[in-house]
ZAFI-706720 format. One record per residue (C-alpha): residue in one letter; residue number from 1; x, y, z. Coordinates in Angstrom, 3 decimals, m for minus. Last residue first. Layout:
<recs>
+--------+-----+----------+----------+----------+
: residu : num :       c1 :       c2 :       c3 :
+--------+-----+----------+----------+----------+
:      A : NUM :        X :        Y :        Z :
...
+--------+-----+----------+----------+----------+
</recs>
This chain:
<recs>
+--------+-----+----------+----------+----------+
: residu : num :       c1 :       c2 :       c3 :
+--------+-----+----------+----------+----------+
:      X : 326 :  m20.581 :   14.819 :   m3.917 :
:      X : 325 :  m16.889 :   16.282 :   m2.663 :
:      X : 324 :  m16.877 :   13.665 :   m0.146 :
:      X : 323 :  m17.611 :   10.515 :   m1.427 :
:      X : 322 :  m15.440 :   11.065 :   m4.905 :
:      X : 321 :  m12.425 :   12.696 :   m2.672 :
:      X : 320 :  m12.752 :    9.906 :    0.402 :
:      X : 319 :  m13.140 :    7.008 :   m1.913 :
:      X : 318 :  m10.036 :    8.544 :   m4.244 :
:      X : 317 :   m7.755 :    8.750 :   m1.607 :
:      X : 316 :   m8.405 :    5.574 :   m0.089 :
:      X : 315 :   m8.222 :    3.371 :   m3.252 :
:      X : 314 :   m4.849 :    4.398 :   m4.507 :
:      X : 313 :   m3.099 :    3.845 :   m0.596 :
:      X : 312 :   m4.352 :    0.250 :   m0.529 :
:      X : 311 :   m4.965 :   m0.194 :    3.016 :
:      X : 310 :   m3.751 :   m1.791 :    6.156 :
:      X : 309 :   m5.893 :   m1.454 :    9.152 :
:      X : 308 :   m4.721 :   m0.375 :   12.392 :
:      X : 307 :   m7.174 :    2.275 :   13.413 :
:      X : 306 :   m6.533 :    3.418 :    9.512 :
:      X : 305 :   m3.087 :    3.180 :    7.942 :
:      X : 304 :   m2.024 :    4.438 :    4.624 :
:      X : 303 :    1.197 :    3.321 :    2.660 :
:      X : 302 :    3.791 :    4.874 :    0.556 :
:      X : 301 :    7.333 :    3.829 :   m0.352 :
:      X : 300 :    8.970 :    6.169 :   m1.992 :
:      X : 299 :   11.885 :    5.326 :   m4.764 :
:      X : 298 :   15.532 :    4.875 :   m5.620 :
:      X : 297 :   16.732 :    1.311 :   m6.647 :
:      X : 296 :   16.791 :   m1.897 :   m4.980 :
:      X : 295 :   15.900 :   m0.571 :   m1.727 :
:      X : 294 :   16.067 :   m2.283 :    1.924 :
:      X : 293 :   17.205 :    0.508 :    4.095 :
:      X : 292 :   17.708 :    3.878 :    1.899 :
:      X : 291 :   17.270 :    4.628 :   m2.058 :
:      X : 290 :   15.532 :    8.261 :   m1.460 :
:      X : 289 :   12.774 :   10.625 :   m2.046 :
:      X : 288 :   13.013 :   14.094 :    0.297 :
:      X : 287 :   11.465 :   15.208 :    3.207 :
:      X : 286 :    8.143 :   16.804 :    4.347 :
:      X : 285 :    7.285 :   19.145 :    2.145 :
:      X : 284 :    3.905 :   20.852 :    3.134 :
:      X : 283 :    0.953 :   19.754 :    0.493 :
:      X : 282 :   m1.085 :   19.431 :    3.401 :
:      X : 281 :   m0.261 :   21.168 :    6.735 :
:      X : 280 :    2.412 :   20.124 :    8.981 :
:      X : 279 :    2.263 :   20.115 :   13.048 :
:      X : 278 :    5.530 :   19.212 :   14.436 :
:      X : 277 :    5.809 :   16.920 :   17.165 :
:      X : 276 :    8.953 :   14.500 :   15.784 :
:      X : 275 :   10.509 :   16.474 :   13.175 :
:      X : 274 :   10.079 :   17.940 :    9.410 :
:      X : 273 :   12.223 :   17.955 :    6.313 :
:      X : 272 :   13.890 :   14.227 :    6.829 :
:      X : 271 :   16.132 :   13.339 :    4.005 :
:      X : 270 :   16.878 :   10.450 :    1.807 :
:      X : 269 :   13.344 :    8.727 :    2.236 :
:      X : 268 :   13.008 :    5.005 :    2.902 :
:      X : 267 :   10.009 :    5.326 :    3.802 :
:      X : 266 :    6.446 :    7.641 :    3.647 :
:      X : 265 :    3.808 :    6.287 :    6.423 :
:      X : 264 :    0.720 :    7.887 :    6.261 :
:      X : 263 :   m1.506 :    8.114 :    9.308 :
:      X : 262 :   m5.955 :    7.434 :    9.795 :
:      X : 261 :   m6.328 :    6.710 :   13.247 :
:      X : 260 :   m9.375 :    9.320 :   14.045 :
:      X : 259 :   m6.468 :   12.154 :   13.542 :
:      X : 258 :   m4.397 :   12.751 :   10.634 :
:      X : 257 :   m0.837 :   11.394 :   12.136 :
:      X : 256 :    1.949 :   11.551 :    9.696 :
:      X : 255 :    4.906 :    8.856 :   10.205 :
:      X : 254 :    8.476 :    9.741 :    8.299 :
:      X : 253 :   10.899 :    6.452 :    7.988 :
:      X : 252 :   14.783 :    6.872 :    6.644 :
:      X : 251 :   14.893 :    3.316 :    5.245 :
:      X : 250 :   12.283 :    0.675 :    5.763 :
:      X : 249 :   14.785 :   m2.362 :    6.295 :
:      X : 248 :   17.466 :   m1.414 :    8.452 :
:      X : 247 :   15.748 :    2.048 :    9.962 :
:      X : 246 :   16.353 :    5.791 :   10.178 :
:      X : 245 :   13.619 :    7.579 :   11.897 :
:      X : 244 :   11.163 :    9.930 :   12.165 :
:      X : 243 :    8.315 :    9.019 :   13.893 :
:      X : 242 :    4.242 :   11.439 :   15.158 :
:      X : 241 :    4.929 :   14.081 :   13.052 :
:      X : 240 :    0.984 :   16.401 :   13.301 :
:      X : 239 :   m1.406 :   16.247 :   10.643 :
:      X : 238 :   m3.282 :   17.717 :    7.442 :
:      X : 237 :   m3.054 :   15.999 :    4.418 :
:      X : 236 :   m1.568 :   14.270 :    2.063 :
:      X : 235 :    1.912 :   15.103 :    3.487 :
:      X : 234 :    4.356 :   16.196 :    0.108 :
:      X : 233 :    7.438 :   14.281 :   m0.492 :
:      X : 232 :   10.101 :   16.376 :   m2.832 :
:      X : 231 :   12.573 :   14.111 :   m5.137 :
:      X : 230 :   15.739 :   14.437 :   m3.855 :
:      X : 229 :   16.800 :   10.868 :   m5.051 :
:      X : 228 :   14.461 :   10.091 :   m8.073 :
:      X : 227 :   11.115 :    9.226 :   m7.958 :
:      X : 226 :    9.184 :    6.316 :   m8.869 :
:      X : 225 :    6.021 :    5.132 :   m6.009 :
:      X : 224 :    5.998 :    1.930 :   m4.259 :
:      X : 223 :    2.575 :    1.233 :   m2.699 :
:      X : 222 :    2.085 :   m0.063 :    0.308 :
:      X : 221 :    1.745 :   m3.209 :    2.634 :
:      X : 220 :    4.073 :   m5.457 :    0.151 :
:      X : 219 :    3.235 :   m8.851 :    1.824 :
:      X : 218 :    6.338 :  m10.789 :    3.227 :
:      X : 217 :    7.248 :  m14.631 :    1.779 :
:      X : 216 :   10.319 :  m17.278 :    2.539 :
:      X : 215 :    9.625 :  m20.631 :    1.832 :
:      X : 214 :   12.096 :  m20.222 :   m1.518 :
:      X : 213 :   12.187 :  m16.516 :   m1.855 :
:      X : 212 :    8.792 :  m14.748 :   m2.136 :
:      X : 211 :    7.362 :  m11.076 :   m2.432 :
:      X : 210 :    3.617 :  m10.971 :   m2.092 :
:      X : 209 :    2.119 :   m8.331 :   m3.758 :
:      X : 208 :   m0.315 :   m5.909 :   m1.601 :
:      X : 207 :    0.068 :   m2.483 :   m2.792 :
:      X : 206 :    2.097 :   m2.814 :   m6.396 :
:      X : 205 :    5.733 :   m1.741 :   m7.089 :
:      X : 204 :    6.427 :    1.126 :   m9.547 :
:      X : 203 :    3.188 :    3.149 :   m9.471 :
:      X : 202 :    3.644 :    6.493 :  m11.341 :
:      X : 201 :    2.402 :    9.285 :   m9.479 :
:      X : 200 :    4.289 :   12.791 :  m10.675 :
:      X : 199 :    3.713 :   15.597 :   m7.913 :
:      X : 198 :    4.570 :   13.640 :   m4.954 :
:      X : 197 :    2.363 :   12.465 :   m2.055 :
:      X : 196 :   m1.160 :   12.719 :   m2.902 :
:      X : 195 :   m4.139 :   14.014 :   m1.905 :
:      X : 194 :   m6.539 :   13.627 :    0.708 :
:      X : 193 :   m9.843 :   15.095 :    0.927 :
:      X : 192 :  m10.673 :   18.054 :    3.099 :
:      X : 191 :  m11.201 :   18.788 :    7.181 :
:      X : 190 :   m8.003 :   17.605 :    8.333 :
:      X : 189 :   m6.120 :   17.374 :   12.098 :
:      X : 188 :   m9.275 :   15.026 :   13.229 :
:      X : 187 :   m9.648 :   15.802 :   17.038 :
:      X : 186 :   m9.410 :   11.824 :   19.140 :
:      X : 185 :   m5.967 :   11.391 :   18.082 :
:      X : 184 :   m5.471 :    7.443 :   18.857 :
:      X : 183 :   m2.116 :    5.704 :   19.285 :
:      X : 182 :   m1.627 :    2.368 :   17.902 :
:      X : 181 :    0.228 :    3.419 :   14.672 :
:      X : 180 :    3.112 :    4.472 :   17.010 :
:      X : 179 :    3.379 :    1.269 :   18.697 :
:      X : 178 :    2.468 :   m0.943 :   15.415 :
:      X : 177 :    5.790 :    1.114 :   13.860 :
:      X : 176 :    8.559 :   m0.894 :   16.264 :
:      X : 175 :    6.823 :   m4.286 :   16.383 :
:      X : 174 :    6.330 :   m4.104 :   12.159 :
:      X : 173 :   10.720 :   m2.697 :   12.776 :
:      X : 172 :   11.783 :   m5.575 :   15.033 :
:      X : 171 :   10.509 :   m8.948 :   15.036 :
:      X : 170 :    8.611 :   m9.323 :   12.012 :
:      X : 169 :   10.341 :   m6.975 :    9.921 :
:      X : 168 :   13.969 :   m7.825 :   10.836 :
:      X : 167 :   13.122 :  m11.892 :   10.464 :
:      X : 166 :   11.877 :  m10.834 :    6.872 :
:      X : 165 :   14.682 :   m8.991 :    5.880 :
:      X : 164 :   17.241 :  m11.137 :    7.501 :
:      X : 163 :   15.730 :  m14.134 :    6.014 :
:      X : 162 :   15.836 :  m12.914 :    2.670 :
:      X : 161 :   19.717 :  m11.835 :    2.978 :
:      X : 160 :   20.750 :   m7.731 :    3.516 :
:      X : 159 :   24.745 :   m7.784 :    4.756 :
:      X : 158 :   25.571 :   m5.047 :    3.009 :
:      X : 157 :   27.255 :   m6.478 :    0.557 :
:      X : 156 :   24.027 :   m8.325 :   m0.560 :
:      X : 155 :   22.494 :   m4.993 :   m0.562 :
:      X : 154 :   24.994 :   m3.918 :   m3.620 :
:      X : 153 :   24.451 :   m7.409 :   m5.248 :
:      X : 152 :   20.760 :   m6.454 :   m5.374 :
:      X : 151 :   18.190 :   m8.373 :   m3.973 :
:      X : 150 :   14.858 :   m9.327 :   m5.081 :
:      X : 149 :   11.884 :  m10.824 :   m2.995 :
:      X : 148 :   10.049 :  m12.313 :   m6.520 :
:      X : 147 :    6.405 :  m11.731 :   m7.271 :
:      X : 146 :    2.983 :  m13.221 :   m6.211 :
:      X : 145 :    0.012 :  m11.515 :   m7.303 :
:      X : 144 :   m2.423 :  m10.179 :   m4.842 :
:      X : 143 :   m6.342 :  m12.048 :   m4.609 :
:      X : 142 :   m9.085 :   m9.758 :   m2.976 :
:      X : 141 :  m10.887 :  m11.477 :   m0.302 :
:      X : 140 :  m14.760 :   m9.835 :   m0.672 :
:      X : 139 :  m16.057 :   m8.168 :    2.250 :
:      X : 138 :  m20.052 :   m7.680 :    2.475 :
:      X : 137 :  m21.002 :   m4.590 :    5.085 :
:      X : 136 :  m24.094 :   m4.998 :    6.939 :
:      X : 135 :  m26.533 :   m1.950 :    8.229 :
:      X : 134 :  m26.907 :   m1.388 :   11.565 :
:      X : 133 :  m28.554 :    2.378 :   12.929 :
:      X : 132 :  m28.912 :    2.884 :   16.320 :
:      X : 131 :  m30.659 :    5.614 :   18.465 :
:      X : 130 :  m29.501 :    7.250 :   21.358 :
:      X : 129 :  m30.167 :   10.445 :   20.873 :
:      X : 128 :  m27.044 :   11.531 :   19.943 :
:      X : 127 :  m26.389 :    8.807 :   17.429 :
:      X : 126 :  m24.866 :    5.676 :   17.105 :
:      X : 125 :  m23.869 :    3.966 :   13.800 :
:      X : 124 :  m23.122 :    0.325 :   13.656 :
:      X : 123 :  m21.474 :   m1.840 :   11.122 :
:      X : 122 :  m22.147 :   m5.587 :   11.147 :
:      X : 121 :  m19.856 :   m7.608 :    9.126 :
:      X : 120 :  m20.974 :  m10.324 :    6.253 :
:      X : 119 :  m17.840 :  m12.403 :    4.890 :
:      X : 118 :  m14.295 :  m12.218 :    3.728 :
:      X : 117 :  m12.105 :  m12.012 :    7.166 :
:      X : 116 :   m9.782 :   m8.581 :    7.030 :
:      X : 115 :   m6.508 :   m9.889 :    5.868 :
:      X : 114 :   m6.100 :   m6.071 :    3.780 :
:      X : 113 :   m7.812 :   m4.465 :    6.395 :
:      X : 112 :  m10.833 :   m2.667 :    5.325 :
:      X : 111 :  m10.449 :    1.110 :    6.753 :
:      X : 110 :  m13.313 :    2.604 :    7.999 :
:      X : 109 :  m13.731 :    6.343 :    7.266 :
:      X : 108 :  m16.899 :    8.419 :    8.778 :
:      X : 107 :  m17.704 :   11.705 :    7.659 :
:      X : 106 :  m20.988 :   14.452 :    8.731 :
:      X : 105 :  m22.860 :   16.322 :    6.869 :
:      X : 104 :  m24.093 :   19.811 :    6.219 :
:      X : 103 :  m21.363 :   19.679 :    3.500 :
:      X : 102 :  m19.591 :   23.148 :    4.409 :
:      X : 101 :  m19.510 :   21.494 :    7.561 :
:      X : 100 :  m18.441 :   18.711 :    7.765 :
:      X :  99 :  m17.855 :   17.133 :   10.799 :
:      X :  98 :  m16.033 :   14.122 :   10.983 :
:      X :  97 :  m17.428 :   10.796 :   12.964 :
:      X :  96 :  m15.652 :    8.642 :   15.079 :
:      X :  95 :  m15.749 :    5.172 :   14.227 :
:      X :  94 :  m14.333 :    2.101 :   16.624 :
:      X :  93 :  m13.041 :   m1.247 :   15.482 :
:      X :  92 :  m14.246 :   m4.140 :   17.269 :
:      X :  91 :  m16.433 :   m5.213 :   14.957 :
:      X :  90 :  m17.445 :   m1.557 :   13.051 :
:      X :  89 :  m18.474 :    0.663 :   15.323 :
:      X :  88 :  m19.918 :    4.197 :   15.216 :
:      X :  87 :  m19.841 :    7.421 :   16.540 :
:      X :  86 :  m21.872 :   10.778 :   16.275 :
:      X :  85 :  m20.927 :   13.815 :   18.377 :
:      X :  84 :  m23.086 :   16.337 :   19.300 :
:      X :  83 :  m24.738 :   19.094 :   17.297 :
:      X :  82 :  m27.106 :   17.235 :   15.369 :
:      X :  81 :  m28.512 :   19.453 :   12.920 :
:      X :  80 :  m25.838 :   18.924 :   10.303 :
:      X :  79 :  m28.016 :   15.624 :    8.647 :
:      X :  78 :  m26.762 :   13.995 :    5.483 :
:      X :  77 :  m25.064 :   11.131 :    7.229 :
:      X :  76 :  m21.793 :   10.374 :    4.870 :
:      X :  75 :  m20.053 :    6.727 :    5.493 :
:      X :  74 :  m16.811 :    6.204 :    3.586 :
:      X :  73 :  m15.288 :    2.140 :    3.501 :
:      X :  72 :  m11.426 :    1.864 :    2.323 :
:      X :  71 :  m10.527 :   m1.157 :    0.051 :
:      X :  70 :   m7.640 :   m3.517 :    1.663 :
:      X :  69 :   m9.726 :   m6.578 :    1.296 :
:      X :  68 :  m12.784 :   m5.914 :   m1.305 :
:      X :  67 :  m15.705 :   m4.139 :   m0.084 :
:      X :  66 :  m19.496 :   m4.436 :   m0.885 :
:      X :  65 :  m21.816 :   m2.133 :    1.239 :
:      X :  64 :  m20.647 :    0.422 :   m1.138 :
:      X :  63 :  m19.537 :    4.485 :   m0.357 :
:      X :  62 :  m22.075 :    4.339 :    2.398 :
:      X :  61 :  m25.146 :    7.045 :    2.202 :
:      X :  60 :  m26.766 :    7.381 :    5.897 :
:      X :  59 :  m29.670 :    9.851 :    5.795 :
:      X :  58 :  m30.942 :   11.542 :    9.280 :
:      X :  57 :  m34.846 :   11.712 :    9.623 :
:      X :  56 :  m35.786 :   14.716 :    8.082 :
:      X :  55 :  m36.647 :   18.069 :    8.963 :
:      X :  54 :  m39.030 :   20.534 :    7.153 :
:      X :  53 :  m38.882 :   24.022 :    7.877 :
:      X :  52 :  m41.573 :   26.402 :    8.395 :
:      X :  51 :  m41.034 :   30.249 :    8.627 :
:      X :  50 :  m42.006 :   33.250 :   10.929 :
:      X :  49 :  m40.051 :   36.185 :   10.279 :
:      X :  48 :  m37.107 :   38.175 :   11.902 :
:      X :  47 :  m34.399 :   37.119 :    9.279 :
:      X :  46 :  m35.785 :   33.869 :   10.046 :
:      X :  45 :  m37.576 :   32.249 :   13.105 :
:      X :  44 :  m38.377 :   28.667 :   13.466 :
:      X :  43 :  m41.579 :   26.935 :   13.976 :
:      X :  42 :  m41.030 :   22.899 :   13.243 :
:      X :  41 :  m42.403 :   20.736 :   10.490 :
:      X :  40 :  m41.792 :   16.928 :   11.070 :
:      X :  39 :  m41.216 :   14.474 :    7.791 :
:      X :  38 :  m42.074 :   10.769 :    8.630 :
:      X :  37 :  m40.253 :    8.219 :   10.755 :
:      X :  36 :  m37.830 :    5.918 :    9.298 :
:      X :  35 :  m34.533 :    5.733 :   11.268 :
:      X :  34 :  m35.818 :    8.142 :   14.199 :
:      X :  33 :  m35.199 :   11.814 :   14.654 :
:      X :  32 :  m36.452 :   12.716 :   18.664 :
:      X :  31 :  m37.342 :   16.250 :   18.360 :
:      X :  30 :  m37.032 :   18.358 :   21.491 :
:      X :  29 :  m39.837 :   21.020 :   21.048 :
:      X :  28 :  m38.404 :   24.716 :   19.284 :
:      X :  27 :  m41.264 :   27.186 :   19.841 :
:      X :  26 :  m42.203 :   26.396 :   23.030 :
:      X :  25 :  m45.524 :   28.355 :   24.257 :
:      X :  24 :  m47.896 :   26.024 :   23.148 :
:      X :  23 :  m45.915 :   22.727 :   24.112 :
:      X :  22 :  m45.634 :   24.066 :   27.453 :
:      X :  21 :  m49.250 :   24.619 :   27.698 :
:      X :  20 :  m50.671 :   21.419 :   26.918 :
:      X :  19 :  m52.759 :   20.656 :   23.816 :
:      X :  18 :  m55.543 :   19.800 :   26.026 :
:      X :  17 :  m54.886 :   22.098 :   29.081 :
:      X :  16 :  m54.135 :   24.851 :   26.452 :
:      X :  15 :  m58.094 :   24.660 :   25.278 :
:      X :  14 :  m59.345 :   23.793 :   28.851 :
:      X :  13 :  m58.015 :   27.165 :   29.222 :
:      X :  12 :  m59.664 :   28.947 :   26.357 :
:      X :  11 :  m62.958 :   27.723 :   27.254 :
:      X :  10 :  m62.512 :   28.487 :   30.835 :
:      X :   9 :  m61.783 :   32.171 :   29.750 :
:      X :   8 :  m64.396 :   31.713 :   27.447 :
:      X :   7 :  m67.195 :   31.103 :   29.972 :
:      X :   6 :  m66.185 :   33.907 :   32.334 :
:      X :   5 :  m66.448 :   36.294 :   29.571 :
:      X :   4 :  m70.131 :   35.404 :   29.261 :
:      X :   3 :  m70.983 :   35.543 :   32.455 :
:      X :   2 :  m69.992 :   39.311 :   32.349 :
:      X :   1 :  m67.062 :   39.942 :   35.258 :
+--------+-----+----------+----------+----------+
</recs>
């Protein structure tokens, strides 16, 4: 071999040495995405073709980093590259994240308990490659109006007094519901926005009034909604039956699970339409309006739930279809 060729050779391998060979020959390096860190280009073939890409550090958007009690918190991180899971916590409350796909993005809901503690909390994102992102989330106490626990001379015949009521929801039927609402379905049942639960909304008794009679009070944890008896009750979303039953105060009682503890909770319904186990899809009838349990004239109750939080039905359907259709 020439002297000459001998010399490049060793040219050209000190050459890989110093770049290092296995970064030479790999066109897609692990890339470690960092909170701020500045635009990478990788190598990445197209249609056949050599083409540069840019890819950015992952983008969290939060619907507002000011909440009121009972108001429901969307988180969107504009990145679909990662392809394993991102979670989060907010206090003690865990986040699992949605995919989206047709958004490149993926979803987190936090629901803002309606006695949530007004103050600064920390919320905390975690992603696959082990890096954190906190930001703080400001809660604002939100003030309910106080109105009167009515009863009808018809429920007083049936036996229904204040104290009954109240005693009956705090010892019995809250107990009864909190053991369903605490499990947790891992797989998210929906992939869309939420809609609502009958085809006519008008709001007939207030999410988070107090009812009072004498020393007597109970929060309204949902949203009273007219309709006639035999009215048809439509799941907002995707989900699988998790209750149906009759009960004193709440009525003929339907409980949708969504997955990543969000449910909907329709009551005092005249007729059940689905069962216990039974996978629905949105807009499905699920039963019919009624004027059972503790009613003073024929309605549907509505409420939301997320990982145990109480929220104002109204305001988490319309964060999650503003946040999530942008």
């Amino acid at each position: 071999m020439k002297l000459k060729s001998k010399i490049q050779i060793i040219v050209l391998l000190l050459a890989l040495t110093a770049i290092g060979v296995s970064g030479y020959f790999n066109r897609s390096p692990r890339l470690i995405l960092k909170e701020i860190a500045p635009e990478k280009e990788i190598s990445k073939k197209v249609a056949g073709e050599e083409a540069s890409i840019e890819l950015l550090s992952p983008k969290v958007y939060l619907s507002s980093d000011e909440l009121k009690q009972a108001d429901t918190l969307l988180i969107k991180i504009n990145n679909g590259l990662f392809t394993d899971k991102i979670s989060g916590e907010f206090g003690p409350i865990k986040i699992d994240f949605l995919k989206a796909a047709a958004l490149e993005s993926w979803i987190g809901i936090v629901g803002i308990d309606v006695k949530e503690k007004p103050g600064r909390h920390n919320l905390i994102i975690n992603f696959p490659d082990d890096h954190k992102i906190e930001r703080e989330i400001n809660i604002v106490e939100r003030k309910f109006p106080i109105t009167k626990l009515l009863i009808t001379e018809e429920l007083k015949e049936k036996g229904y007094t204040p104290s009954k009521i109240i005693e009956n929801i705090t010892t019995k039927e809250n107990l009864l519901l909190k053991e369903i609402l605490s499990i947790y379905t891992e797989k998210p049942y929906f992939n869309r926005a939420f809609t609502y639960p009958l085809k006519k909304i008008k709001d007939v008794g207030a999410y988070g009034n107090i009812r009072k009679s004498g020393n007597l009070a109970v929060q309204h944890l949902g949203i009273d909604l007219e309709a006639d008896i035999g009215t048809p009750v439509y799941t907002i979303n995707d989900g699988a039956v998790r209750f149906s039953k009759d009960l004193t105060i709440y009525g003929k009682t339907l409980i949708i699970d969504h997955g990543l503890g969000i449910f909907s909770l329709y009551l005092h319904l005249n007729e059940f339409k689905v069962q216990n186990g039974e996978q629905v899809k949105q807009g499905d009838i699920i039963g019919f309006s009624g004027n059972t349990g503790y009613s003073i004239a024929p309605h549907l109750h509505f409420s939301v739930k997320v990982n145990g939080a109480s929220v104002d039905p109204f305001i988490f359907i319309e964060t999650i279809e503003k946040e999530m259709t942008k």
